[in-house]
C-alpha distance (Angstrom), angle and dihedral (degrees) to the residues before:
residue distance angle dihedral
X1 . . .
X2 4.07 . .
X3 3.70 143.6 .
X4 3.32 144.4 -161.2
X5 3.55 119.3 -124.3
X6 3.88 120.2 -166.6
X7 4.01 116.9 -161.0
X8 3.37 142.2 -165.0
X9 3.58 152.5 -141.0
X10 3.79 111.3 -44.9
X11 4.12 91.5 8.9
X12 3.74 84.2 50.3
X13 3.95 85.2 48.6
X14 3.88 91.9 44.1
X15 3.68 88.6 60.3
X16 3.24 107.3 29.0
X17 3.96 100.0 -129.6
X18 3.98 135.7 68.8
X19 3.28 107.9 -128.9
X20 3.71 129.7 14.0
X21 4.01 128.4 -171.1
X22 4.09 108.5 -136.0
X23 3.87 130.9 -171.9
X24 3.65 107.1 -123.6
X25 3.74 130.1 -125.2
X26 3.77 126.1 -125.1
X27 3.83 110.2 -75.0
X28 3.42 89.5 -13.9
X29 3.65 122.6 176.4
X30 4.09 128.0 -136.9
X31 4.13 90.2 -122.0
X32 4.11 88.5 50.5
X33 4.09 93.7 46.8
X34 4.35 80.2 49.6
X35 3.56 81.6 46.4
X36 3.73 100.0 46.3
X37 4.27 92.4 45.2
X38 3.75 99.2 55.4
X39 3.89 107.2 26.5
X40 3.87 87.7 -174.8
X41 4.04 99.3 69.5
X42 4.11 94.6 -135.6
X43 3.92 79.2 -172.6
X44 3.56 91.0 68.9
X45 3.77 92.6 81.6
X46 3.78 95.4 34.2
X47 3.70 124.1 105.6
X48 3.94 102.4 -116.4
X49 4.15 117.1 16.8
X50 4.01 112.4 -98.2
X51 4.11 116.6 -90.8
X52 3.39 125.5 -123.4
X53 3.90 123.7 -137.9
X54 3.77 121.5 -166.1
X55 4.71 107.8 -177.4
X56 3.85 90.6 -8.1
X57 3.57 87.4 -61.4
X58 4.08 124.8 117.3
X59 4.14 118.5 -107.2
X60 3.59 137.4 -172.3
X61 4.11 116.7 -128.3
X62 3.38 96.4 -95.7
X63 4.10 100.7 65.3
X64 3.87 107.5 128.1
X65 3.82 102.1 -134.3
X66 3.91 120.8 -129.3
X67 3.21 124.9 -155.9
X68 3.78 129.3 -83.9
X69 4.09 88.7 18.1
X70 4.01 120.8 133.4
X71 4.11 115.8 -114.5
X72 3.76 117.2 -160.5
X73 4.08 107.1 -168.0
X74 4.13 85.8 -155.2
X75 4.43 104.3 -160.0
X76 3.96 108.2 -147.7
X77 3.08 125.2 -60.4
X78 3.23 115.0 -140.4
X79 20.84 54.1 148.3
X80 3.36 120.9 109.9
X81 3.80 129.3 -55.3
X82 3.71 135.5 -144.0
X83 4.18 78.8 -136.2
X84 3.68 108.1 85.6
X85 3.84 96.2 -154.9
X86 3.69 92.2 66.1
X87 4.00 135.7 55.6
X88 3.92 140.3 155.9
X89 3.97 107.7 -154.4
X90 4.16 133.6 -173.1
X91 3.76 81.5 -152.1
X92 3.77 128.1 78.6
X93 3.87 117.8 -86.5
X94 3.69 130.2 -124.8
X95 3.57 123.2 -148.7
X96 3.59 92.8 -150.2
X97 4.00 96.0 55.8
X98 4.35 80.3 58.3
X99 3.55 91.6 49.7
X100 3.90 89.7 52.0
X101 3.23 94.3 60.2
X102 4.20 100.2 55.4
X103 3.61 103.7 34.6
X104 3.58 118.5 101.2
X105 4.00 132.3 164.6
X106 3.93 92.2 -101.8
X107 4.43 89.8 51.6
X108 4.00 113.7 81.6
X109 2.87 100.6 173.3
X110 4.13 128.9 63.0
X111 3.81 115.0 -176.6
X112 4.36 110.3 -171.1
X113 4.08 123.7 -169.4
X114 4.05 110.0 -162.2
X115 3.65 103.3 -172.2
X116 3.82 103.3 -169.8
X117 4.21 138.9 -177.5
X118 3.75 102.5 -86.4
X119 4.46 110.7 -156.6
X120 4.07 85.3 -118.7
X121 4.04 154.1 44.3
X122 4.10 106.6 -172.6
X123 3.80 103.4 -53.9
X124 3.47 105.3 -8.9
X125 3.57 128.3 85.4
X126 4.23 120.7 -130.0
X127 3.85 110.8 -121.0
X128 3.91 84.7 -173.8
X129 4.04 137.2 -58.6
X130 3.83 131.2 -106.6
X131 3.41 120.7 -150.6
X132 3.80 129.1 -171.6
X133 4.10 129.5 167.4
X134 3.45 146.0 -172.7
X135 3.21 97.2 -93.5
X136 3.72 113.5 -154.0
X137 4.05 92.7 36.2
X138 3.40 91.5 45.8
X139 3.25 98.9 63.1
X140 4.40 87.9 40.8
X141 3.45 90.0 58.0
X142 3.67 96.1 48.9
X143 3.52 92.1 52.7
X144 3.96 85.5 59.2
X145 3.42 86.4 58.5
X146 3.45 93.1 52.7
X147 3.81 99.0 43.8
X148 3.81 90.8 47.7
X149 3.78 100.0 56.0
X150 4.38 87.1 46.4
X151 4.07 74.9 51.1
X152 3.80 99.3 51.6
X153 3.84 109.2 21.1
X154 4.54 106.3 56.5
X155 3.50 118.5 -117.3
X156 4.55 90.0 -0.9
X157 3.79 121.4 144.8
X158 4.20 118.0 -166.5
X159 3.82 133.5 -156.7
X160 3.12 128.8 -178.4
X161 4.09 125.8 174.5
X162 4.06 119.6 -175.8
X163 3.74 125.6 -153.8
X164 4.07 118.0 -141.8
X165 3.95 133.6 177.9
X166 3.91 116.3 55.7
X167 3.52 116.9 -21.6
X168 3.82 122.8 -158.5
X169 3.77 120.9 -142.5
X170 4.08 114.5 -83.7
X171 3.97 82.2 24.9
X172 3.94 111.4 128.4
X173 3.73 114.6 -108.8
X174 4.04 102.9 -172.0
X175 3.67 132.2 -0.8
X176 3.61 119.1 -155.4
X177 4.07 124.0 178.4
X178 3.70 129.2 -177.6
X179 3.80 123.7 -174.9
X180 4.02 124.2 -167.7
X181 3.45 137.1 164.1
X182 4.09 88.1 -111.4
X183 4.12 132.7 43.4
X184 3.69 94.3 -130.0
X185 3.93 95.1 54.5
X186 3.99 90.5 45.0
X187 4.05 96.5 52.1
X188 3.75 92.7 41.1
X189 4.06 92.7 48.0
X190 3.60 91.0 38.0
X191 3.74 92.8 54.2
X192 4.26 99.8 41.5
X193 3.90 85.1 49.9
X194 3.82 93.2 55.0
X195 4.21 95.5 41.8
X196 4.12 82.8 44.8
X197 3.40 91.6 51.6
X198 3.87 102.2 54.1
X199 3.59 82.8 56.1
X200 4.02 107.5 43.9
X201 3.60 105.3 30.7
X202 3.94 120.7 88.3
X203 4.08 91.6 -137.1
X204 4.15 106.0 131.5
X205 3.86 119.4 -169.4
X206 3.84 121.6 -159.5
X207 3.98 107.4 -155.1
X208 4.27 105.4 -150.9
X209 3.62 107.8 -157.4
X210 3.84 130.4 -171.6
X211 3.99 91.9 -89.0
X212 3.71 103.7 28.0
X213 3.70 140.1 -40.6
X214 4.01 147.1 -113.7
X215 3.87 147.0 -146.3
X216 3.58 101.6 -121.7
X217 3.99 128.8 -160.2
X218 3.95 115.3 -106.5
X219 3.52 90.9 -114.0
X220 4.14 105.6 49.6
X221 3.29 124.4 87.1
């Protein structure tokens, strides 16, 4: 029995590859085959423990793996889709193409976060940022996002659209619009979407600085 295991930024760096296909042990679990592949726990100094993915869907450490089945080893987080509300793009983003997609003659109120590649982090000055994802439940778990604000806030519609590859400083990293019939709703939506997001979306940046560079967790910086 074998799976395939996708990883990502610095695991991907750790071992050199993307995705690997690995027999399985008996009974074993999907935190003891992240065990078993990097021996050294590079989690241990991270700020939130890695996430484990089994079919593009989220899994505690103690999911017996089957075979044939698809294991994302997801680092913290601080394509296109067939859903219209959601994107990840090479090219640069446009917070007015987000806002096209939510407004609507009933929604007064639009509310748009640009988060965008700032030249620093403390004392170190940002070359530029790379950004890679996992693709498919990226794009899944943004959806989420947007279903669950159209859930909680009446009458709301979400977008959000996420640039990866190398980004230059000034360049916009994620877009994110929400549109409701009220101010209040819009700004409250819009800002629980973006905190969720840092933490449920397999996006990783890589910050290069002058004399080196760093993974960093989806929700520093």
């Amino acid at each position: 029995m074998a799976v395939t295991v996708h990883l990502f930024a610095a695991l991907r760096e750790a071992r050199g590859e993307s995705e690997i296909v690995v027999a399985l042990q008996p009974d074993e679990t999907v935190a003891a085959l992240f065990e078993r592949l990097f021996p050294g726990r590079p989690d241990r100094d991270w700020p939130a423990p890695v996430m484990f993915a089994v079919d593009q869907a989220y899994v505690d450490g103690s999911h017996a793996l089957a075979d044939g089945e698809d294991v994302a080893f997801i680092p913290p987080l601080g394509g296109g889709s067939d859903d219209p509300r959601v994107a990840l793009s090479h090219a640069p983003l446009s917070p007015r193409d987000a806002e096209a997609r939510v407004t609507g003659p009933t929604r007064g109120a639009v509310v748009t976060f640009t988060g965008t590649v700032r030249d620093h982090f403390e004392d170190k000055r940002v070359v530029h940022l790379e950004y890679e994802a996992y693709a498919p439940m990226a794009l899944l778990e943004m959806a989420k996002l947007c279903d669950e604000v159209e859930r909680r806030w009446d009458d709301a519609s979400a977008a959000i659209v996420h640039r990866i590859g190398r980004l230059q400083v000034g360049d916009a990293a994620v877009v994110l619009s929400v549109a409701s019939p009220h101010r209040a709703a819009a700004f409250e939506a819009c800002a629980w979407a973006m905190n969720t997001l840092k933490e449920t979306v397999p996006v990783f940046k890589k910050e290069v600085y002058e004399d080196g560079s760093v993974w960093k967790a989806q929700g520093a910086g």
